[in-house]
Backbone and ligand atoms as CSV (ligand in chain L), in Angstrom:
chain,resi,resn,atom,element,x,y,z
A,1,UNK,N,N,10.453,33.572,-24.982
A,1,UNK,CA,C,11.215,33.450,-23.734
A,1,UNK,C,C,10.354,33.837,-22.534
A,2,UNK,N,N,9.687,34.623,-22.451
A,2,UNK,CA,C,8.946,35.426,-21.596
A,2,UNK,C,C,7.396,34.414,-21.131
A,3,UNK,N,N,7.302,33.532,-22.365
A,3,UNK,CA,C,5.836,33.046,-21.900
A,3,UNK,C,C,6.410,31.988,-21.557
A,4,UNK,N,N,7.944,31.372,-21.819
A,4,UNK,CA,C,8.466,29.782,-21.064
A,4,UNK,C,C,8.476,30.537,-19.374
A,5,UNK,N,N,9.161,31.971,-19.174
A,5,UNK,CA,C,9.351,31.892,-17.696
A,5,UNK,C,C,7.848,31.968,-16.635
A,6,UNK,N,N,6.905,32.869,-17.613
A,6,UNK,CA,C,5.830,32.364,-16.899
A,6,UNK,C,C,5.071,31.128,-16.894
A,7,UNK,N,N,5.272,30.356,-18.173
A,7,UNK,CA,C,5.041,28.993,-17.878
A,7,UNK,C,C,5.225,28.263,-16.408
A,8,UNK,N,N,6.778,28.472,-16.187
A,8,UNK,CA,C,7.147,27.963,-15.218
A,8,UNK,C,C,7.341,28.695,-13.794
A,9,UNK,N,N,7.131,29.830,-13.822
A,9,UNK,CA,C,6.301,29.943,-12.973
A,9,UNK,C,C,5.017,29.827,-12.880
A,10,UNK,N,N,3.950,29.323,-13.611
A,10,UNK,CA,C,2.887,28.899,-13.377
A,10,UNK,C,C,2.925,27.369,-12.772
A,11,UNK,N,N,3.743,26.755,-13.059
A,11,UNK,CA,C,3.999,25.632,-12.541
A,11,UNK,C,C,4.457,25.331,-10.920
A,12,UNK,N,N,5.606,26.576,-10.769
A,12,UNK,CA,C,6.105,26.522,-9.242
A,12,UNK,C,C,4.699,26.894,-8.835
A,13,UNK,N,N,4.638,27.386,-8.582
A,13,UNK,CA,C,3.316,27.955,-7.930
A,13,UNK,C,C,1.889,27.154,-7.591
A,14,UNK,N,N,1.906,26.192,-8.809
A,14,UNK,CA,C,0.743,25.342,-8.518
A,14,UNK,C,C,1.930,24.407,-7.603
A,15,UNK,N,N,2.649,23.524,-8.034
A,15,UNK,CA,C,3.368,22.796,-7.019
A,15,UNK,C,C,3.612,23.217,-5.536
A,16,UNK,N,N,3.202,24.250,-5.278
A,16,UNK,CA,C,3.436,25.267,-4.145
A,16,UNK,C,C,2.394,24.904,-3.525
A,17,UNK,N,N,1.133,25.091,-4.283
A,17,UNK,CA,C,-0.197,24.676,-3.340
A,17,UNK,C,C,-0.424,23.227,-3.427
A,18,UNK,N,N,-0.282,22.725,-4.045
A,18,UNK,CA,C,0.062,21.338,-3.982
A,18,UNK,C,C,0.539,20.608,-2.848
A,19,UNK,N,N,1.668,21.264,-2.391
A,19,UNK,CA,C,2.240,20.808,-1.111
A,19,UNK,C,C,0.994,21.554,-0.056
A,20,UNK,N,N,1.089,22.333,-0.264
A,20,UNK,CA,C,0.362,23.374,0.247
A,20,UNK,C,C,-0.831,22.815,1.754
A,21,UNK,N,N,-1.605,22.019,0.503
A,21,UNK,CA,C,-3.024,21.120,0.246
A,21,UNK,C,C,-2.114,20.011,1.191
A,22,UNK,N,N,-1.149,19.111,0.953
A,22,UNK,CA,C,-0.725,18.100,2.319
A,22,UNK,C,C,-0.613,18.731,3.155
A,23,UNK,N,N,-1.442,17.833,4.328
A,23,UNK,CA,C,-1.327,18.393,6.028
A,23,UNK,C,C,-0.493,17.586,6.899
A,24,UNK,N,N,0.299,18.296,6.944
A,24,UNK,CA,C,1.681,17.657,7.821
A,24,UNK,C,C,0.716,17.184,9.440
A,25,UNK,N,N,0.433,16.026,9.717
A,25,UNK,CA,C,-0.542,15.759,11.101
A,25,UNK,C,C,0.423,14.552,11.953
A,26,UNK,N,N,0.188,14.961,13.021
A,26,UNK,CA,C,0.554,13.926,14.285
A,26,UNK,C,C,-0.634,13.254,14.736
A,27,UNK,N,N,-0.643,11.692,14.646
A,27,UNK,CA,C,-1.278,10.972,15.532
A,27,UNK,C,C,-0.713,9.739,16.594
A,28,UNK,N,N,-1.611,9.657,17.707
A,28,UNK,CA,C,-1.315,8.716,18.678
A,28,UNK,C,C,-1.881,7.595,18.682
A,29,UNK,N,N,-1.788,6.386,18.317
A,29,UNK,CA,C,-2.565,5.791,18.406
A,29,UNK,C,C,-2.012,3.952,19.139
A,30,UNK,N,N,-2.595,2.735,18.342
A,30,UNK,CA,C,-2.318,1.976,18.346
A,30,UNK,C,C,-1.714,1.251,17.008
A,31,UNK,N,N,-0.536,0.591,17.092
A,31,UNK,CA,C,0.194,0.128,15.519
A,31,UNK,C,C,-0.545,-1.288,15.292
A,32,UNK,N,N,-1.217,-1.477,14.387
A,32,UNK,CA,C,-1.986,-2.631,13.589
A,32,UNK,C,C,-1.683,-2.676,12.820
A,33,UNK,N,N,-1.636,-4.593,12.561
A,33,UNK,CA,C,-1.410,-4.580,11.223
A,33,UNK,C,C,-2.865,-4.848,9.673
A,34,UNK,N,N,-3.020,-3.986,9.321
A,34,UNK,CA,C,-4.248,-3.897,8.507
A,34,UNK,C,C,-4.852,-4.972,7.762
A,35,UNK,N,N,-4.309,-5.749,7.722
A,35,UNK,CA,C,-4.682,-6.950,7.173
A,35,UNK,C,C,-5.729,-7.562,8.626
A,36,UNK,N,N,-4.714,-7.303,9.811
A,36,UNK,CA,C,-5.822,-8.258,11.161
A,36,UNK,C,C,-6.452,-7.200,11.066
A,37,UNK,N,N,-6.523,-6.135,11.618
A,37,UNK,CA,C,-7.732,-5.146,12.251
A,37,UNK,C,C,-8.907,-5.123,11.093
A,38,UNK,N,N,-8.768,-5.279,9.536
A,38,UNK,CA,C,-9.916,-5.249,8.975
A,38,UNK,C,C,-10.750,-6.061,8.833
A,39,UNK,N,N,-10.009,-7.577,9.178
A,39,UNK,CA,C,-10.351,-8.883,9.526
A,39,UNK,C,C,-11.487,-8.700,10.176
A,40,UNK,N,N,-12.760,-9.929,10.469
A,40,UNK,CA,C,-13.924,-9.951,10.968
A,40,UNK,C,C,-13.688,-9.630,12.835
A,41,UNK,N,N,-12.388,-9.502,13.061
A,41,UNK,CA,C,-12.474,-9.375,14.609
A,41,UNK,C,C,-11.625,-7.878,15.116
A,42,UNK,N,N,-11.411,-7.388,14.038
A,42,UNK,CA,C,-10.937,-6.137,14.625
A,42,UNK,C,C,-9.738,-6.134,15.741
A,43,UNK,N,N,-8.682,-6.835,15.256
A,43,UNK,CA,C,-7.498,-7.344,16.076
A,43,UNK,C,C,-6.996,-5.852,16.054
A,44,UNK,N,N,-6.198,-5.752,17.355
A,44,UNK,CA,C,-5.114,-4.306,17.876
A,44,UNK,C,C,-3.921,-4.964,17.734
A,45,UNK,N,N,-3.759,-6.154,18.738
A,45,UNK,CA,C,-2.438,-6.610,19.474
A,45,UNK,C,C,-1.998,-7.578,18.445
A,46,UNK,N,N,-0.721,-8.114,19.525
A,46,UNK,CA,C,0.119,-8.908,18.611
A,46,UNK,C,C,-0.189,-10.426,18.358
A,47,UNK,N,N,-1.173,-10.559,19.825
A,47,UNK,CA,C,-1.112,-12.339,19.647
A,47,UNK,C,C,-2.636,-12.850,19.189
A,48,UNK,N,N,-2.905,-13.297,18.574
A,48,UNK,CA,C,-4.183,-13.409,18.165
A,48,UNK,C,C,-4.954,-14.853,17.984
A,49,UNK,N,N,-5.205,-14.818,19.363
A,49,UNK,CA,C,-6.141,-16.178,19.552
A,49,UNK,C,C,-4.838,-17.110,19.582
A,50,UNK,N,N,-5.075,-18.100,18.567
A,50,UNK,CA,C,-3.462,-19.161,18.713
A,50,UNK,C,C,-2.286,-18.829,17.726
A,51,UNK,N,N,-2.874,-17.625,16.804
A,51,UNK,CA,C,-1.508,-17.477,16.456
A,51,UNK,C,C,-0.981,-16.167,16.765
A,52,UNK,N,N,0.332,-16.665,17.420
A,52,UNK,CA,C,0.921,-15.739,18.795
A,52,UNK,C,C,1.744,-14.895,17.327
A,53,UNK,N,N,1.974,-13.335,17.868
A,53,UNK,CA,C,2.426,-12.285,17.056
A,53,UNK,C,C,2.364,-12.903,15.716
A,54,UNK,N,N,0.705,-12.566,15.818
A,54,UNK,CA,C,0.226,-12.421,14.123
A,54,UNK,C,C,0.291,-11.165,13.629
A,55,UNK,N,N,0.107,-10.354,14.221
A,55,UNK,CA,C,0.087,-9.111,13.961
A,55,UNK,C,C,1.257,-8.359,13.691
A,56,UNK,N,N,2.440,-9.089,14.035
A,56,UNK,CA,C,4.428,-8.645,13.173
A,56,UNK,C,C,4.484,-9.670,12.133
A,57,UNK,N,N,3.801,-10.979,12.173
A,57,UNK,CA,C,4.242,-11.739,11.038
A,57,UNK,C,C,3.535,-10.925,9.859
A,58,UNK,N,N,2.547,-10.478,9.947
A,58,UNK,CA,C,1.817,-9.738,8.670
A,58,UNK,C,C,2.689,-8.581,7.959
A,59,UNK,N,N,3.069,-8.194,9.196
A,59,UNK,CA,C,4.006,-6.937,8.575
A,59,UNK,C,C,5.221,-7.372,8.556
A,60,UNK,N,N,5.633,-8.087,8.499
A,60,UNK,CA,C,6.937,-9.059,7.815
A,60,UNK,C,C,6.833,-9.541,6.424
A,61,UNK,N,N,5.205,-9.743,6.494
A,61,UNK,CA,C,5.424,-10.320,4.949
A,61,UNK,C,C,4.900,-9.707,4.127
A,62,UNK,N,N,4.692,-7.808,4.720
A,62,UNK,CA,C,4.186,-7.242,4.156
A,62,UNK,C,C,3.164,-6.386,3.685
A,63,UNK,N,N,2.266,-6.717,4.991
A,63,UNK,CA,C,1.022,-6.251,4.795
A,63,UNK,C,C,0.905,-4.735,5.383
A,64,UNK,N,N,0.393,-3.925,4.856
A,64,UNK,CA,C,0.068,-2.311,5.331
A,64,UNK,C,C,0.120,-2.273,6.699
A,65,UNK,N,N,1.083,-1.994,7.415
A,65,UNK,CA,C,0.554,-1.409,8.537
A,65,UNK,C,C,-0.581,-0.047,8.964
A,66,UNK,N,N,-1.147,0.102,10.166
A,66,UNK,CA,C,-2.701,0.332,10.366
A,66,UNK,C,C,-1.961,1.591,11.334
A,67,UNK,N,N,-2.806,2.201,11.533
A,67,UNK,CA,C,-2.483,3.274,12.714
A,67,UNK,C,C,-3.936,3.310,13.266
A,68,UNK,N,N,-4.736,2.634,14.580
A,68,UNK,CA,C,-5.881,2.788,15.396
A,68,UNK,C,C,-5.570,3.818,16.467
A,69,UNK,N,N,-6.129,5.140,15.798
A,69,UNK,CA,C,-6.075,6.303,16.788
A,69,UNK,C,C,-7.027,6.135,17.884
A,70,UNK,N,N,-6.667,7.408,18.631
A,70,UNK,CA,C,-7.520,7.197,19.918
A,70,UNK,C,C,-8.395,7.324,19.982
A,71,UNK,N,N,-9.331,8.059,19.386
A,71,UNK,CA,C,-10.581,7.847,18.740
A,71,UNK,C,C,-11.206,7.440,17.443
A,72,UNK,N,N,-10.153,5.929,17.531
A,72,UNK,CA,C,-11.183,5.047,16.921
A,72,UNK,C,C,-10.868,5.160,15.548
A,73,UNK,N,N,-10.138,5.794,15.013
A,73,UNK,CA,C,-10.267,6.224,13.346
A,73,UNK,C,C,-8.774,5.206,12.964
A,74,UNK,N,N,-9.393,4.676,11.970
A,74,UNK,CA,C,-8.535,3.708,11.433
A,74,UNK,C,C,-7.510,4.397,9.772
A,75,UNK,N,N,-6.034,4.129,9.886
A,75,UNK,CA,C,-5.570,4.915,8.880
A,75,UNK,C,C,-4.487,3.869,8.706
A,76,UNK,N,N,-4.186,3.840,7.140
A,76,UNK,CA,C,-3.378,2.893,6.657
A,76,UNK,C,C,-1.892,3.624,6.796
A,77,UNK,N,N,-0.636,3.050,6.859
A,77,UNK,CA,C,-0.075,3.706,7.003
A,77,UNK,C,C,1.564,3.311,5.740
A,78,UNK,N,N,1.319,4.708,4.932
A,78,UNK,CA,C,2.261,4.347,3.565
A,78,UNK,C,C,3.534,4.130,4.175
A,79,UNK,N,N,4.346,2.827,4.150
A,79,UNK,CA,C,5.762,3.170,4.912
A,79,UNK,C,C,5.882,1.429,4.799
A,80,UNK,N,N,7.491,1.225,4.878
A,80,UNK,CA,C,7.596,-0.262,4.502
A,80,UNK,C,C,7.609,-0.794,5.490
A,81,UNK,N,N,6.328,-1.641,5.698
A,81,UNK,CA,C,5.952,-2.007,6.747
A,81,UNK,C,C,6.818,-2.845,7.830
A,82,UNK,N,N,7.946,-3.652,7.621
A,82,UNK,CA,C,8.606,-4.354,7.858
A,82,UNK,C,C,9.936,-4.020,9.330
A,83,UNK,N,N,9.565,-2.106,9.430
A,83,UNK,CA,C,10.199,-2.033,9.778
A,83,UNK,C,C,9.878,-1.887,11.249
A,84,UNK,N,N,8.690,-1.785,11.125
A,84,UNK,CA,C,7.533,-1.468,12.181
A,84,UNK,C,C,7.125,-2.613,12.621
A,85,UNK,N,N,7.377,-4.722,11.874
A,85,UNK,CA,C,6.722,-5.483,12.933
A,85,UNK,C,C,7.090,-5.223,13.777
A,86,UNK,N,N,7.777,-5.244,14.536
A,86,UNK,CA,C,8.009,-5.411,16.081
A,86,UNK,C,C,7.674,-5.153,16.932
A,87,UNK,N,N,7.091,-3.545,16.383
A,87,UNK,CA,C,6.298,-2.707,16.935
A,87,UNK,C,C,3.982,-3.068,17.097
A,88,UNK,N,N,3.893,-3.793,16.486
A,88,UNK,CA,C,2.509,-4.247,16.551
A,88,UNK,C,C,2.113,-4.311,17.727
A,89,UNK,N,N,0.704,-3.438,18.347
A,89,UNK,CA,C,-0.086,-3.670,19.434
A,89,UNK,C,C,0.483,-2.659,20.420
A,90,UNK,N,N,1.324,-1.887,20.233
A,90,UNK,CA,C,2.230,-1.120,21.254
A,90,UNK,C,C,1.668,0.763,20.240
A,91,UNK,N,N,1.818,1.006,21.815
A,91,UNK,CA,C,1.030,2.947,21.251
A,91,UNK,C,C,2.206,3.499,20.882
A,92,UNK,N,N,2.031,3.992,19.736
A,92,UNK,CA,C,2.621,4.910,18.459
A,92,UNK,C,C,2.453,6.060,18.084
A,93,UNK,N,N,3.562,6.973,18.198
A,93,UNK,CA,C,2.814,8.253,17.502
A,93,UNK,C,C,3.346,8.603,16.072
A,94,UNK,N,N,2.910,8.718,15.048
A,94,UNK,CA,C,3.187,9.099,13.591
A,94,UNK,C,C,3.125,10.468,13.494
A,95,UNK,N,N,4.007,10.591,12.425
A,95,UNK,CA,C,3.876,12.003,11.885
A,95,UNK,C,C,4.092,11.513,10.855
A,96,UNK,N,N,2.671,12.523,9.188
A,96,UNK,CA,C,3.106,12.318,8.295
A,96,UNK,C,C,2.177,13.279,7.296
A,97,UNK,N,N,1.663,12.834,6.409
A,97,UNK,CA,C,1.042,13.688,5.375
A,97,UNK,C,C,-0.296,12.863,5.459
A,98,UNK,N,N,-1.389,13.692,5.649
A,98,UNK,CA,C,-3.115,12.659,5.284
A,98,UNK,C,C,-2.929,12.791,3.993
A,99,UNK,N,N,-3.509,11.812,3.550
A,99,UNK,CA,C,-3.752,11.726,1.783
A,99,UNK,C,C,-5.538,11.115,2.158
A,100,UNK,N,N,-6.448,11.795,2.405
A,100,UNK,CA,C,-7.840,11.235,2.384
A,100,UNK,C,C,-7.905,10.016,3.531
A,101,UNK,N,N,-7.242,10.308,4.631
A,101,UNK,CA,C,-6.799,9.384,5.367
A,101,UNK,C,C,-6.258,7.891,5.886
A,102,UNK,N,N,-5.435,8.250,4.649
A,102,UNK,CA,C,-3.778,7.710,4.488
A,102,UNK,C,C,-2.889,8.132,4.665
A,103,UNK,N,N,-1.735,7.721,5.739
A,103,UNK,CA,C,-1.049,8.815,6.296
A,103,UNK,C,C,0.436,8.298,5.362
A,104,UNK,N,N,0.682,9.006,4.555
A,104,UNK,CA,C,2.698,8.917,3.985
A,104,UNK,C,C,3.659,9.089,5.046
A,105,UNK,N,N,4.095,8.100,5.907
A,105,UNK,CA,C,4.628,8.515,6.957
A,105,UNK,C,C,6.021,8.959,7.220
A,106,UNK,N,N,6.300,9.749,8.037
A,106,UNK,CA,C,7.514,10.624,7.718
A,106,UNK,C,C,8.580,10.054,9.143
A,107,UNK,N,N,7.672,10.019,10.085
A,107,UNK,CA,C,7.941,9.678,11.499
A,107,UNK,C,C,7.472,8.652,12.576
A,108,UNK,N,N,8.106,7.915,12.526
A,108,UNK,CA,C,7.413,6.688,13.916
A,108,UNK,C,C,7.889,6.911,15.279
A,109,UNK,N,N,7.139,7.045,16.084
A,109,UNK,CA,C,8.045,7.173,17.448
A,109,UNK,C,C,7.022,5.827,17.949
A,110,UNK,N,N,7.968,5.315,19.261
A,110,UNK,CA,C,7.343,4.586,20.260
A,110,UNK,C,C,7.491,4.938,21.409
A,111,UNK,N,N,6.565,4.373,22.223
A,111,UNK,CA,C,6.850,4.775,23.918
A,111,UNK,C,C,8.314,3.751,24.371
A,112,UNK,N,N,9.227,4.392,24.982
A,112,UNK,CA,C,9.851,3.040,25.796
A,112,UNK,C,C,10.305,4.185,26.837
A,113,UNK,N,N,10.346,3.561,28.199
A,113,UNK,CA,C,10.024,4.470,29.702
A,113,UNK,C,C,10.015,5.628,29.643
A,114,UNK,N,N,8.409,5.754,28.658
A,114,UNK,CA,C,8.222,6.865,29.104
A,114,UNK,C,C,8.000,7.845,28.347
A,115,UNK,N,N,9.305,7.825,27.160
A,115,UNK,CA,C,9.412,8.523,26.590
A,115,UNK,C,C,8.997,8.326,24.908
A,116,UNK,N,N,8.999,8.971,23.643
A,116,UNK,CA,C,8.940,8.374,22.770
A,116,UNK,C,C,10.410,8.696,22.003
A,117,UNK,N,N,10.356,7.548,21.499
A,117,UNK,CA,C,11.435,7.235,20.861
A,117,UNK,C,C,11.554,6.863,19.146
A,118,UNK,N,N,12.096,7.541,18.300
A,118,UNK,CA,C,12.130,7.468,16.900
A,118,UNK,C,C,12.986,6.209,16.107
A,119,UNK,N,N,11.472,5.565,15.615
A,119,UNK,CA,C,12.081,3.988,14.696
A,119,UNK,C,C,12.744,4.643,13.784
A,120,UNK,N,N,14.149,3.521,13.510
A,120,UNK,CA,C,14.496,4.060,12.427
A,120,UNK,C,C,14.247,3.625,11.040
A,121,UNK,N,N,13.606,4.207,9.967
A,121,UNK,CA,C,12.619,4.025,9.425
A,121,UNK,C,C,13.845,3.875,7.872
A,122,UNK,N,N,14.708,4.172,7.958
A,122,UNK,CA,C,15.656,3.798,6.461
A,122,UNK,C,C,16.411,3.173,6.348
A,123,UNK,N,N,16.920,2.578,7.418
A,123,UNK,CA,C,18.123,1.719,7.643
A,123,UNK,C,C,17.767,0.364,7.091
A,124,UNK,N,N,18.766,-0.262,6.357
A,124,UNK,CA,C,17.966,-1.794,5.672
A,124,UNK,C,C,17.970,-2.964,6.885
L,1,CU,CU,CU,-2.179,-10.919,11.208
């Protein structure tokens, strides 16, 4: 009995640092969709050359959305992308967990006058 409860507390405890080890981080950046920005032209925005909001159709059909911070650092962003076309090419701030810089995202805000404002990220 005694070596199951420290078992498991050996277990809480690693699960403890576990979380521990994720860094809850905020970034600002620009919303891409990762499929264009890794593309040979390094697309931000939505309209791209002649095909106008390429950059929401991707994330309509699926493709990873991108988070292009302000300096430049490119991060995929775990979250169903779909909910976020609309949002392509427009500054974003995330909150979420780095995973080796991949962010599990917890939070989308956007600018609208001014302010930022929280996508809603569960609603079907
Ligand atoms: Cu695209």
């Amino acid at each position: 009995m005694k070596s199951i409860v420290l078992t498991i507390l050996t277990i809480v405890a690693g699960a403890a640092l576990v979380l521990a080890a994720e860094r809850t981080i905020t970034l600002e950046g620009t919303l891409v969709s990762s499929a264009c920005y890794l593309g040979k032209f390094h697309q931000t925005g939505n309209d791209m050359g002649t095909h106008k909001n390429c950059g929401s159709e991707c994330l309509k059909n699926g493709d990873p959305a991108g988070l292009l911070s302000k300096n430049n650092e490119f991060h995929v962003l775990v979250v169903s992308s779909h909910k976020l076309a609309p949002y392509v090419g427009q500054p974003v701030r995330v909150t979420g967990t780095d995973h080796n810089g991949a962010i599990k995202v917890e939070k989308v805000e956007v600018a609208e006058d001014g302010k930022w404002k929280e996508v809603n990220l569960t609603s079907k």
